[in-house]
DSSP file (Angstrom, degrees, kcal/mol; ACC not computed):
  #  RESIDUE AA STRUCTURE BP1 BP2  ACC     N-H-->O    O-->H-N    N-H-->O    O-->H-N    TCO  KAPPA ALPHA  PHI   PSI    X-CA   Y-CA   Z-CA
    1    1 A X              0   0    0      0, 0.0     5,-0.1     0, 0.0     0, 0.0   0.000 360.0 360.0 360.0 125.3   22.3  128.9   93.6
    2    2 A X     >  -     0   0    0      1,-0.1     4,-1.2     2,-0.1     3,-0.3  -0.403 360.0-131.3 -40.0 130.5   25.0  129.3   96.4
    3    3 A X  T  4 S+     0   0    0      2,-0.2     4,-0.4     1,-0.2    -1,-0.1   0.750 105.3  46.9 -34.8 -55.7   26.6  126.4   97.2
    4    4 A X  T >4 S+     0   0    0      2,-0.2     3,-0.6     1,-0.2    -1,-0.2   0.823 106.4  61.5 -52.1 -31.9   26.1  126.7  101.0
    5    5 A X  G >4 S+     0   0    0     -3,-0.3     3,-1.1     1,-0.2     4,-0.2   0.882 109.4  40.2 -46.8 -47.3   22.7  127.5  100.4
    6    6 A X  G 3< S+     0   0    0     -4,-1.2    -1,-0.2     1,-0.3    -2,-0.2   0.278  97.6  71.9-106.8  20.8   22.1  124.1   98.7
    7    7 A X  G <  S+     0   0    0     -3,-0.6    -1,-0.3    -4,-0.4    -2,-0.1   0.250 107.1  40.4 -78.7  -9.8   24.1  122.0  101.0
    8    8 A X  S <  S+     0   0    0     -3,-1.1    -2,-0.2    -4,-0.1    -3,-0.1   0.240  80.3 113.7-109.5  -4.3   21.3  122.5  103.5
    9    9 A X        -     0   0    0     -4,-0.2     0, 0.0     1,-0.1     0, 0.0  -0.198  52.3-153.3 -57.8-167.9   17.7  122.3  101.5
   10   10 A X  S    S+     0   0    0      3,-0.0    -1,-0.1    -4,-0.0    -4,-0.0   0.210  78.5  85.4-136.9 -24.6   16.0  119.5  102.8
   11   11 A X        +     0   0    0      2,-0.1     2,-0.1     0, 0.0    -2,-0.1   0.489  64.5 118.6 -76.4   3.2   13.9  119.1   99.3
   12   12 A X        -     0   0    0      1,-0.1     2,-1.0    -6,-0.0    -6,-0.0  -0.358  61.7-140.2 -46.0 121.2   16.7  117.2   97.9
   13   13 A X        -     0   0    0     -2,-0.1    -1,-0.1     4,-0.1    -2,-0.1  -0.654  21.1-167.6-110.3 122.7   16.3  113.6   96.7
   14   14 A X     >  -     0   0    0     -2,-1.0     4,-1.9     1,-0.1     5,-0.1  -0.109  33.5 -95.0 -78.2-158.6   19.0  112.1   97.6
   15   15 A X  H  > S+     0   0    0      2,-0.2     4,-2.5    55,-0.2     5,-0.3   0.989 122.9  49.0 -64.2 -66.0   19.8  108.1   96.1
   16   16 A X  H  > S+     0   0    0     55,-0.8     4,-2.9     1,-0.2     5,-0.3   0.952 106.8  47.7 -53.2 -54.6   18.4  106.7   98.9
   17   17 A X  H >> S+     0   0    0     54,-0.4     3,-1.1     1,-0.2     4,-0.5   0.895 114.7  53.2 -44.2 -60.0   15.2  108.4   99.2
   18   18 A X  H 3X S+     0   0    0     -4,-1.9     4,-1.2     1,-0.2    -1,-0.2   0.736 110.8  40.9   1.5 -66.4   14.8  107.7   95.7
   19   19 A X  H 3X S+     0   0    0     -4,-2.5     4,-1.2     2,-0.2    -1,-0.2   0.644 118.0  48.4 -80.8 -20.9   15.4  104.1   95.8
   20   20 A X  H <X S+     0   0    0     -4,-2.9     4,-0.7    -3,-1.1    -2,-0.2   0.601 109.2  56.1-110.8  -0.6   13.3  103.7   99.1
   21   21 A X  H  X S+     0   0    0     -4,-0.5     4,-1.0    -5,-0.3    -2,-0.2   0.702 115.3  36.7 -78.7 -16.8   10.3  105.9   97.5
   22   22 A X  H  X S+     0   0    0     -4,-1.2     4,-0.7     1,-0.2    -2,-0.1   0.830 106.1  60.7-119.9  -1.0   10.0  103.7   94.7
   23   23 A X  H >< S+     0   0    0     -4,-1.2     3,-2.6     2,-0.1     6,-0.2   0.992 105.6  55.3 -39.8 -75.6   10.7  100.4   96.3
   24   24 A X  H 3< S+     0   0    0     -4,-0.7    -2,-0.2     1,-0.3     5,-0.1   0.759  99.6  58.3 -71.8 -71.4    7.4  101.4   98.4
   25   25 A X  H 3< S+     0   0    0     -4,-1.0     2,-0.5     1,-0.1    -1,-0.3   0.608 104.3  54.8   7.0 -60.5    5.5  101.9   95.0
   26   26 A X    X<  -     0   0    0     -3,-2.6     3,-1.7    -4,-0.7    -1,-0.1  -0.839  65.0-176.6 -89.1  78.2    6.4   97.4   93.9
   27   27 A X  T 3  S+     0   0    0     -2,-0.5    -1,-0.1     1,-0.3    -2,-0.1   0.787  77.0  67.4 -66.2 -30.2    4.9   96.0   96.9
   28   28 A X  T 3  S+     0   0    0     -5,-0.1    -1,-0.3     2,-0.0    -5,-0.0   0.570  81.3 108.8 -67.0 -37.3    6.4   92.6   95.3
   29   29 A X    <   -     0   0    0     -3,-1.7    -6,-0.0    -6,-0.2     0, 0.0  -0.413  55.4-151.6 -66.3 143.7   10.4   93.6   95.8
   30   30 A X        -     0   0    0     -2,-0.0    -1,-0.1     0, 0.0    -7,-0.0   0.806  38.9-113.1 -57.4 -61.7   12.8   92.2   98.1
   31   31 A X  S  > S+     0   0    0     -8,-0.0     4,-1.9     3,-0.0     5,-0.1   0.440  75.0 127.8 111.8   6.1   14.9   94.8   98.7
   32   32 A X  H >> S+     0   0    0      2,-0.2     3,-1.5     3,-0.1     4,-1.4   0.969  77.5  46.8 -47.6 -90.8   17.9   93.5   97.1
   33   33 A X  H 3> S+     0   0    0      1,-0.3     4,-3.5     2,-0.2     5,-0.2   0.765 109.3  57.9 -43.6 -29.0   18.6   96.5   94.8
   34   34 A X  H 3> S+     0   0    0      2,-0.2     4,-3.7     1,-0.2    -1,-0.3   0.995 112.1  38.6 -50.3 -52.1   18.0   98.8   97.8
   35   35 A X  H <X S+     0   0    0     -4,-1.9     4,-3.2    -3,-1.5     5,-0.4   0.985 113.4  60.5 -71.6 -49.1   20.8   97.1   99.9
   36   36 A X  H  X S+     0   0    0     -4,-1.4     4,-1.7     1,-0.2    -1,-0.3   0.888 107.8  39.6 -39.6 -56.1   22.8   96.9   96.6
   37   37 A X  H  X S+     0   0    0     -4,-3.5     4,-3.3    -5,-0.3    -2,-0.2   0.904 113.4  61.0 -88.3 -30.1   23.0  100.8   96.0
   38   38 A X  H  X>S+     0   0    0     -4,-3.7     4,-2.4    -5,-0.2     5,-0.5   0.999 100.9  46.4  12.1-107.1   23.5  101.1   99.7
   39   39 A X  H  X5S+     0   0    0     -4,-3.2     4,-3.4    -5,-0.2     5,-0.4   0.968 121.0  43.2 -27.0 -52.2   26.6   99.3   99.8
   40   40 A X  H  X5S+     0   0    0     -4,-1.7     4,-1.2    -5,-0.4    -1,-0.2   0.992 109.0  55.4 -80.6 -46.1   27.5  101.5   96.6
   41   41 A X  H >X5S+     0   0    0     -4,-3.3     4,-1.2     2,-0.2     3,-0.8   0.897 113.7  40.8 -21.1 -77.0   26.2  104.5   98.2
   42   42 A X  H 3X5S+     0   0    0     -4,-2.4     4,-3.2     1,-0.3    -2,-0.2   0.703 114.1  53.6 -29.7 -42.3   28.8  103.7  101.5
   43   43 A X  H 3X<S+     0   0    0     -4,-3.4     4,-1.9    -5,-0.5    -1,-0.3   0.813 108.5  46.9 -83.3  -9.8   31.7  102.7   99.2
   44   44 A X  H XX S+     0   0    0     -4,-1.2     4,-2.2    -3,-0.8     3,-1.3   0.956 108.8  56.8 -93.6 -63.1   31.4  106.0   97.2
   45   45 A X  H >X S+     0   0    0     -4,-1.2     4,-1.7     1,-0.3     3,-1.0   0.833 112.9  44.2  14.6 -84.0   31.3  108.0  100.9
   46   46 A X  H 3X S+     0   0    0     -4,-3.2     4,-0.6     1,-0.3     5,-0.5   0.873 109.1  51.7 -62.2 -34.5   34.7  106.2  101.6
   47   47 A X  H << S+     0   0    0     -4,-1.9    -2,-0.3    -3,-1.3    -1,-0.3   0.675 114.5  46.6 -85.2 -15.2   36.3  106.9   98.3
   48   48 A X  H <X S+     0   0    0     -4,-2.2     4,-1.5    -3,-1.0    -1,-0.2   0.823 112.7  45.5 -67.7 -35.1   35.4  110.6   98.8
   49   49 A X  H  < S+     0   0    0     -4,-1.7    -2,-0.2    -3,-0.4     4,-0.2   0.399 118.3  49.1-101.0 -15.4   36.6  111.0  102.4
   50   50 A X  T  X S+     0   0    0     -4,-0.6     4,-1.7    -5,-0.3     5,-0.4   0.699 111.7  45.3-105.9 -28.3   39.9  109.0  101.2
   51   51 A X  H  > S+     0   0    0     -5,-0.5     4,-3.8     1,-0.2    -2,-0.2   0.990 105.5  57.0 -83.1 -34.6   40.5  110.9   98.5
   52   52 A X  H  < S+     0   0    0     -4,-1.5    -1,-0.2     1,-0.2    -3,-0.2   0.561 113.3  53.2 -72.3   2.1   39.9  114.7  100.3
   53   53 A X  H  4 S+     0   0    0     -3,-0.4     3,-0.4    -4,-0.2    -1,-0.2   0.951 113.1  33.7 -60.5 -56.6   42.7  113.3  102.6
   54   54 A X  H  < S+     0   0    0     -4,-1.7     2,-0.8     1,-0.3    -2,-0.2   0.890 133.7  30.2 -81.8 -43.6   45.1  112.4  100.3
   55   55 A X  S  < S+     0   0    0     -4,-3.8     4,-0.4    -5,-0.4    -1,-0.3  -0.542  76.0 153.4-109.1  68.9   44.3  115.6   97.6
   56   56 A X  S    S+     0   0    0     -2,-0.8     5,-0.4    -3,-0.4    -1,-0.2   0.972  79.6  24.3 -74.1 -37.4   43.0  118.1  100.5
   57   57 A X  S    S+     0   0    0      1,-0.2    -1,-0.2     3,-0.1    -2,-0.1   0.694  99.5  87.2-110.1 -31.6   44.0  121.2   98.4
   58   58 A X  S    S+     0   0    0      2,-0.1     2,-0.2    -6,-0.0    -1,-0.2   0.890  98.5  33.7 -65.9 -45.0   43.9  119.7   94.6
   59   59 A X  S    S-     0   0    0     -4,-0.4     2,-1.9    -3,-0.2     3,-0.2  -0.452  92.2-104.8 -65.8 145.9   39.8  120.6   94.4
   60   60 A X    >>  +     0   0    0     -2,-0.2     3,-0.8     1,-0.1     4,-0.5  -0.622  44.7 176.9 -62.3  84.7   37.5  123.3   95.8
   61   61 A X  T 34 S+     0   0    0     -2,-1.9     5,-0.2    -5,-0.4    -1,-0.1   0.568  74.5  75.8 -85.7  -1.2   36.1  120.5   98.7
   62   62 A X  T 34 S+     0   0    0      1,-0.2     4,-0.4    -3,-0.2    -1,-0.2   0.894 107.5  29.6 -71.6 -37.5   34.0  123.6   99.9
   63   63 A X  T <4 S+     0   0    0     -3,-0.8    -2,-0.2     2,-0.1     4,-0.2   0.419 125.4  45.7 -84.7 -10.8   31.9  122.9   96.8
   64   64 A X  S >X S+     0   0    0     -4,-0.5     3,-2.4     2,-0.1     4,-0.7   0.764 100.0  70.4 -90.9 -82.1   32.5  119.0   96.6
   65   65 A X  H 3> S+     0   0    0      1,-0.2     4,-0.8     2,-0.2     5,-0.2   0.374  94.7  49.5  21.4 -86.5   31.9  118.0  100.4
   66   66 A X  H 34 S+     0   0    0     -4,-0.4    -1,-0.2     1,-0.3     3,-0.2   0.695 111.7  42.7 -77.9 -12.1   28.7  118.5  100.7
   67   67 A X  H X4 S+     0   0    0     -3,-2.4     3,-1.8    -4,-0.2    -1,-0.3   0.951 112.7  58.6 -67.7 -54.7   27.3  116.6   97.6
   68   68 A X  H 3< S+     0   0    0     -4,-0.7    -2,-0.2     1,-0.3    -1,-0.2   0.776 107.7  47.0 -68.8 -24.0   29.9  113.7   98.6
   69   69 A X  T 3< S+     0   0    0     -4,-0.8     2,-0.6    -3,-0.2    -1,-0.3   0.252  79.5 111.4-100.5   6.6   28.1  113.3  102.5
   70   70 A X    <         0   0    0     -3,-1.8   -55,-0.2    -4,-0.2   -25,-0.1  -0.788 360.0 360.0-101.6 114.8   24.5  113.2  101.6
   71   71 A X              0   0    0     -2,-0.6   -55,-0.8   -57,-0.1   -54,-0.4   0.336 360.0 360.0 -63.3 360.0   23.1  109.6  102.3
């Protein structure tokens, strides 16, 4: 599949969606592990966006990017 192509589907599931379809599922959860992969969701975000500063050119980021900005 193109790479631009699949930086736009919508049918994706990303981590979150994942984690907040199957929270819904356990009526009985808190929602501690949600907020937990969150957080790690967020920190991975920033350690992608710091690192295509620093290394702009060492990767193809036309093909990394869009995987690294999907919540």
């Amino acid at each position: 599949m193109d790479h631009a192509a699949d930086a736009h589907r919508t049918d994706l599931m990303t981590i979150t969606r994942f984690v907040l379809n199957e929270q819904s599922k356990h009526p009985e959860s808190r929602g501690d592990f949600t907020i937990l992969l969150s957080h790690i969701v967020l920190g991975c975000k920033f350690v992608c966006s710091a690192v295509s500063k620093v290394l702009p050119d060492f990767w193809d980021w036309d093909q990394i990017l869009p995987y690294c900005v999907r919540s």
